[in-house]
C-alpha positions as CSV (number, residue, x, y, z in Angstrom):
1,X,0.2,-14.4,3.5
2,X,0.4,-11.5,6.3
3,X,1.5,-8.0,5.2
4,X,1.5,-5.1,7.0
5,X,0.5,-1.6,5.1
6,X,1.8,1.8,6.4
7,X,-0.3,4.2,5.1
8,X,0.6,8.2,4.6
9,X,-1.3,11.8,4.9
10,X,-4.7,11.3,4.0
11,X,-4.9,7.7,2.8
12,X,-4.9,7.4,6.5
13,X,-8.6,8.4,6.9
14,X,-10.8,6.2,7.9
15,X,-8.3,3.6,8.1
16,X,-5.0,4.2,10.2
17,X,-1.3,4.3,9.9
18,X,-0.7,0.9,9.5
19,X,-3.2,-2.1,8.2
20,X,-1.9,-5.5,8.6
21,X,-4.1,-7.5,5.7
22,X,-4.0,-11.4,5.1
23,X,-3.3,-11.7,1.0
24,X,-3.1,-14.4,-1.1
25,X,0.2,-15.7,-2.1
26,X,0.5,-14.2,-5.6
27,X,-1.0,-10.6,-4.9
28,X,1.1,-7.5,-6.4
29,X,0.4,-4.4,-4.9
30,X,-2.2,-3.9,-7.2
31,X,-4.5,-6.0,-4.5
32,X,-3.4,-4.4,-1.5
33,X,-5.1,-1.2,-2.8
34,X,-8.4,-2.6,-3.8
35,X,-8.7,-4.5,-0.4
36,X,-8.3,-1.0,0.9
37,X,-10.6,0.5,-1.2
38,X,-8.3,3.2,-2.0
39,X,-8.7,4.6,-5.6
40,X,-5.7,3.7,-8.2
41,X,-5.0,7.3,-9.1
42,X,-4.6,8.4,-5.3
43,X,-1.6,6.3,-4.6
44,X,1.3,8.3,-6.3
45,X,4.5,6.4,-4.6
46,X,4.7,2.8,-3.2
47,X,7.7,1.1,-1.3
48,X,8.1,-2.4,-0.6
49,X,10.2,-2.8,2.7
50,X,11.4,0.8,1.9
51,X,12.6,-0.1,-1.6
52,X,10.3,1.8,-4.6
53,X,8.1,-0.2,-6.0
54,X,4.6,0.1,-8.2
55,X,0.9,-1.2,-8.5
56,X,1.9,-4.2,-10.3
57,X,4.7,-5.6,-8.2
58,X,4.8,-8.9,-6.1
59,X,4.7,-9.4,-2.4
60,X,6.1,-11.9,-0.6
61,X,5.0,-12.7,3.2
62,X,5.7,-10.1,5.6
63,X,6.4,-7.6,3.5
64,X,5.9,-3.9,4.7
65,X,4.1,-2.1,1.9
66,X,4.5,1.7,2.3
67,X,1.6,3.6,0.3
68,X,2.0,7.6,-0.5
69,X,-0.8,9.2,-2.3
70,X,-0.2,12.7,-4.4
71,X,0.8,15.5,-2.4
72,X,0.2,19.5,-2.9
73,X,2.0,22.3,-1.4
74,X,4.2,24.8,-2.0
C-alpha cells in the first residue's frame, strides 16, 4: 500500500519534505515512524489527509500522513 509522508521542521533532516513509503495493508501510523527511524517521542502532532490523527491510527492506501514533531519558541 503507497503512502506519501510530509514531513515538518526538523524531522525533515536527513530525509526531506515528503517520503512516499510502500506499507503493509494493516499499518497504523505507528509503522510509518519506525520505517522512518524517527523516535516516538519526537512526533508531537500527526494528521491523516489533514484530519488529526495519532501513533496508533490506521492507514488506508494513499493516504497523506502529515508528521509534526515538538516545537519551541517563544
Amino acid at each position: 500500500m503507497k503512502l506519501e509522508v510530509r514531513l515538518f521542521s526538523y524531522l525533515r533532516d536527513g530525509r526531506g519534505k515528503e517520503v512516499y513509503l510502500d506499507v503493509k495493508e494493516d499499518a497504523i501510523v505507528a509503522d510509518v515512524i519506525k520505517m522512518l527511524e524517527i523516535e516516538d517521542n519526537e512526533v508531537a502532532n500527526v494528521l491523516i489527509n489533514n484530519f488529526n490523527a495519532d501513533s496508533s491510527s490506521t492507514l488506508k492506501e494513499g493516504d497523506s500522513v502529515s508528521l509534526f514533531p515538538l516545537l519551541a519558541g517563544g
